[in-house]
N, C-alpha and C positions, 0 to 999 in steps of 0.2 A: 368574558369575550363573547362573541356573536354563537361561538362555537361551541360554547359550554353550555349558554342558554337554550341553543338550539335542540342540544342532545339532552340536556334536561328533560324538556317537554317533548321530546318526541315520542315519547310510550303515553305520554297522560292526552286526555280531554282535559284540556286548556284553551282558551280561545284568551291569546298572547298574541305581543306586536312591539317587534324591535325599532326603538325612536334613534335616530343620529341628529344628535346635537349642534345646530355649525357654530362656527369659534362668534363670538360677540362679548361686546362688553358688559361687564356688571357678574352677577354672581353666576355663576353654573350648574350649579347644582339647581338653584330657587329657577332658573330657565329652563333645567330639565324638568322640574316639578311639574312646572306649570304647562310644557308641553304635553309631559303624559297625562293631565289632568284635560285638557283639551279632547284628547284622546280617547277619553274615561266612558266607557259605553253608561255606567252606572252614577248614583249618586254619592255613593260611599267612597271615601279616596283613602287606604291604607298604607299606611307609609313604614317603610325598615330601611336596615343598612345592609349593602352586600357581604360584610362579614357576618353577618346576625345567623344564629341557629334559633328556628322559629319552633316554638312546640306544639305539637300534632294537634288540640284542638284550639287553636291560638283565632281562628277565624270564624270557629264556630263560640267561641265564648265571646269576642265582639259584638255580632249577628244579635246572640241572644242578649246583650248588654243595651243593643240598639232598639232592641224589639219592648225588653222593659221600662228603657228610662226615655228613651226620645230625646236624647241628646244631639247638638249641632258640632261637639269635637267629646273624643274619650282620648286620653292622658292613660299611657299603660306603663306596668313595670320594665326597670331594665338592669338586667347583674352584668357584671363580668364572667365571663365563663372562666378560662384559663387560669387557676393558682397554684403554679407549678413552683413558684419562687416568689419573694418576698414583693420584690416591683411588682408582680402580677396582683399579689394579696395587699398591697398598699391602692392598688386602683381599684381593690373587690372594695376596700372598706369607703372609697370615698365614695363613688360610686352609690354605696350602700347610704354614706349620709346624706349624698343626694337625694335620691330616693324618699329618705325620712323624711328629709326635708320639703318633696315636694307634697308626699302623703299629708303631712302639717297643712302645709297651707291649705291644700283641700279640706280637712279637718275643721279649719277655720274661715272657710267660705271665702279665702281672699286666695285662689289658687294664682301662681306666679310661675313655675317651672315645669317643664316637659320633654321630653327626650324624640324625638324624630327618626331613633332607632326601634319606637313604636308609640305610635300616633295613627292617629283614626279624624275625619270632619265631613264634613258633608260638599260636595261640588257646588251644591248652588249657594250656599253660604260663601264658597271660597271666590266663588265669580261675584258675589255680592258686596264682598269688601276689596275686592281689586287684586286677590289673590295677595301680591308681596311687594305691591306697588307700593313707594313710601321707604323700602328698605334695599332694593335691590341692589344698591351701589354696596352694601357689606356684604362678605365673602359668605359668611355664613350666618345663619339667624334662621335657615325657613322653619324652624319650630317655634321658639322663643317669640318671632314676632308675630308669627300668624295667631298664636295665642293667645299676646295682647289685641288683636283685632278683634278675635272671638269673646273672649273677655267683655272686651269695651260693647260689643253689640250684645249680648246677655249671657252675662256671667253665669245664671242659673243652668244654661244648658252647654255647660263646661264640664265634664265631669270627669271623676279617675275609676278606672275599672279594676280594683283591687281584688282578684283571681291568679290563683298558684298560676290555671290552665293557658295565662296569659303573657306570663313572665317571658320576656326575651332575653335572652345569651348574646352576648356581643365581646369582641376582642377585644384582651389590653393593646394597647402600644408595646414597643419591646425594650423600652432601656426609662432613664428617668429625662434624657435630655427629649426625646420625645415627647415623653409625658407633661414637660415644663413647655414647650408646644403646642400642645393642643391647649393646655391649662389658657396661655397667652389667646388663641383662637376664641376662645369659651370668652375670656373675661373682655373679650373686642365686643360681642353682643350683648351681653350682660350688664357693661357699665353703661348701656344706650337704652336699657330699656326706662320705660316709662313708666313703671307699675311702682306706687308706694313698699308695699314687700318688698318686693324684689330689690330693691334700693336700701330698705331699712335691714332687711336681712342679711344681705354683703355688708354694711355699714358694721354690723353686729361682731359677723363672723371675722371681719380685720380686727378690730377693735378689740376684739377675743383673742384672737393672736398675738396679737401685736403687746399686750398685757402680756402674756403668759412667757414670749423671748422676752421680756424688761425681767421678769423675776431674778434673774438670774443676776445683771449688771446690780440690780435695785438693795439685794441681799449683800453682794462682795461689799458697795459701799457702804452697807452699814445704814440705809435709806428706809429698810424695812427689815423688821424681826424674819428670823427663820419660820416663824411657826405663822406669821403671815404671810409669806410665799407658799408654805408648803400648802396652809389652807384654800388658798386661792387656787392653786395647782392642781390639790385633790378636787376641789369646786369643778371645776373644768374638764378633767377626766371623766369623771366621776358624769354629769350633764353629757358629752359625748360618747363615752359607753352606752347608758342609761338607750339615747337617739338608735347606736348601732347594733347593740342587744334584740331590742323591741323590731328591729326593719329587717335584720338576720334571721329572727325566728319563721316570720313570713314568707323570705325569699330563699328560704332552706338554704342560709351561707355560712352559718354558724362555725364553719370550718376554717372561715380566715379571721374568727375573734383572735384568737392567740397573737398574732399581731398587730392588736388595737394599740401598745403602749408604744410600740418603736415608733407605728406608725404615728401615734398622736405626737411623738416628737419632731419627727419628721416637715411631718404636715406645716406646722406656723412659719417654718420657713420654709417653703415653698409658696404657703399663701401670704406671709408679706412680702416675697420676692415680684413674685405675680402683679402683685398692686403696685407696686413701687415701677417695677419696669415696663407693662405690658402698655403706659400711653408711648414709650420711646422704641418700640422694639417690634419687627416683622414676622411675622412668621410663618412656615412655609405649611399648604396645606396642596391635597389632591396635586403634588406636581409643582406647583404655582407659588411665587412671595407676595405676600399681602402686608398690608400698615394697614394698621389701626386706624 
């Protein structure tokens, strides 16, 4: 509220400015973006979520990340904080292969994914490609697409700032039907984007699932040996560990491995559920019901 912000900075030198948004069509949040970016005395346009715990030199490891590589957007980490209980440690770990996964593609020069619960770009880049023009009729996207924009104008000064000092905390959801929510939100922008990875990679990751719930039908009929279920089974864990291991030891999470097994069962049915319903299915975001 106005109120909390207010009393925040009232002890700090900050040179802050409360925006009110008027109601219009198309997204809200990407309208709010682009108003505070308007606004932006600077070039640099930093971006979080009002739930996030930002860590104390989270602005000065940016700064100095901008000052080395001269990038036109940086891509930063993001955990879950809260793993009080098993829902909580089911969204540290995906979260977490997110994560992997978007480190990978950087990895391999073809980056696709980024989180807007911390994100970094430049203003006059952002004025350069029309800010969110192109996408504003979807609810949500102002990361994912502004990305592909950045992307497509040069890739090379796209980068991921992989720094403990930079890692952002952000809140789970609190139940799974939430969770199965935001999931439907997520794959509303995802299945529109444009980028080969990103397309090939969800193609991957159903694909993977969707084998791994057959195991079971595949074996009762008699359709495949036990010992080739189980090996393809353990193939798949075993690659999924391997991803949340490696992204865990970085993001100091190593505390919610212990629920890697339930959760890997878990998981393929949620992400075939996800793909199967989320073209037929609304869902409610900031207040509001959206389609797809």
């Amino acid at each position: 509220s106005n109120e909390i912000i207010t009393d925040f900075f009232s002890n700090k030198k900050v040179n802050y400015k409360i925006l009110h948004l008027p109601p219009s069509d198309g997204s809200p949040k990407k309208r709010a973006i682009s108003m505070a970016i308007e606004e932006a005395l600077n070039d640099w346009i930093v971006t979080t979520d009002a739930d996030c715990i930002l860590p104390k030199y989270w602005l000065d490891a940016i700064d100095q990340f901008i000052d080395h590589s001269e990038p036109n957007c940086i891509v930063a980490p993001v955990v879950i904080d809260a793993t009080t209980n098993f829902t909580e440690r089911y969204q540290a770990l995906d979260m977490l292969s997110l994560q992997g996964t978007t480190i990978g593609g950087f990895g391999l020069n073809h980056p696709f994914l980024c989180n807007g619960a911390n994100l970094a770009y430049k203003k006059s880049v952002f004025i350069a490609l029309n800010g969110f023009n192109g996408n504003n009729h979807i609810a949500s996207g102002d990361d994912i697409f502004l990305l592909e924009k950045l992307i497509k104008l040069d890739p090379k000064k796209v980068k991921y700032l992989k720094c403990e000092a930079a890692v952002v905390k952000t809140a789970p959801v609190k139940s799974f039907r939430l969770l199965i929510e935001q999931r439907v939100r997520w794959a509303s922008k995802t299945t529109r984007s444009k980028l080969f990875m990103a397309k090939f990679t969800g193609l991957i990751v159903v694909w993977a699932n969707l084998i791994f719930l057959s195991l079971v039908p595949l074996f009762y009929f008699n359709l495949l040996t036990s010992n080739i279920c189980l090996s393809l089974a353990v193939i798949k864990l075993s690659i999924d560990f391997l991803l949340l291991f490696k992204t865990a030891r970085f993001l100091n999470k190593e505390d919610v491995l212990p629920s890697v097994l339930l959760s890997s069962i878990i998981y393929p049915l949620i992400c075939i559920y996800v793909a199967l319903a989320s073209p037929f299915l609304k869902y409610k975001w900031k207040g509001r019901l959206y389609s797809k």
